[in-house]
C-alpha positions as CSV (number, residue, x, y, z in Angstrom):
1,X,10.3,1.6,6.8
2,X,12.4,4.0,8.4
3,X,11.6,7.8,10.3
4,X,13.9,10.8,11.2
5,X,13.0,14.0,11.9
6,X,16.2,15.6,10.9
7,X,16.7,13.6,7.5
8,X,12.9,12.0,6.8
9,X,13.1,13.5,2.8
10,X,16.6,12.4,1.9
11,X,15.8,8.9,3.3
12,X,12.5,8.7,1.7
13,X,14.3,9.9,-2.0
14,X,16.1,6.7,-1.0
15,X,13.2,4.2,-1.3
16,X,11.1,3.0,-3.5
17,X,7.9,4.7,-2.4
18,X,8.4,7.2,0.6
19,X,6.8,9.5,2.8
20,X,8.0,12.7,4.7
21,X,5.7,14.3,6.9
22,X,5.8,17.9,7.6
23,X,2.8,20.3,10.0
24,X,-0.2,18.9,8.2
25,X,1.0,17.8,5.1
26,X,3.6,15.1,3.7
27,X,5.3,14.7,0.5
28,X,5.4,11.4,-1.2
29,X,8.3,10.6,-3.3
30,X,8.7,7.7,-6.1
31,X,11.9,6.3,-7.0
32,X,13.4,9.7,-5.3
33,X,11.3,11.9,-7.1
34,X,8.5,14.0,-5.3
35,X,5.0,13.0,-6.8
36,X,2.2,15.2,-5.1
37,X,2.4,17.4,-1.9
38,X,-0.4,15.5,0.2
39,X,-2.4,16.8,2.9
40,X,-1.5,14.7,6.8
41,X,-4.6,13.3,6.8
42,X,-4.5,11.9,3.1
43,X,-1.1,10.5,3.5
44,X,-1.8,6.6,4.4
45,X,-4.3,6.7,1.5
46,X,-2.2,8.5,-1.3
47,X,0.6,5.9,0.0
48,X,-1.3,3.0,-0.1
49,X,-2.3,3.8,-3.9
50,X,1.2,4.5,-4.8
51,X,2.3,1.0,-3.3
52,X,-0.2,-0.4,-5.4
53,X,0.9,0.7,-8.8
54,X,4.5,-1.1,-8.1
């Protein structure tokens, strides 16, 4: 788990499964792909699903 505000979408294209929040929505990337554009407050529960599938 790692946060930046200047570089949160190149670390997350790094990971496995990864988040990068923007104003009220968040990306969530797979294997450094971007799945789905998520709204903020689905983000935890669109993660939690991805994490599942590994």
């Amino acid at each position: 788990v790692m946060g930046c505000v200047v570089n949160g979408p190149g670390e997350a294209r790094e990971a496995d499964i990864g988040i990068a929040g923007g104003k009220g929505e968040g990306l969530i990337f797979k294997k450094g792909k971007i799945l789905r554009k998520v709204p903020e407050d689905k983000l935890l529960e669109e993660l939690k699903k991805e994490i599942d599938l590994l």
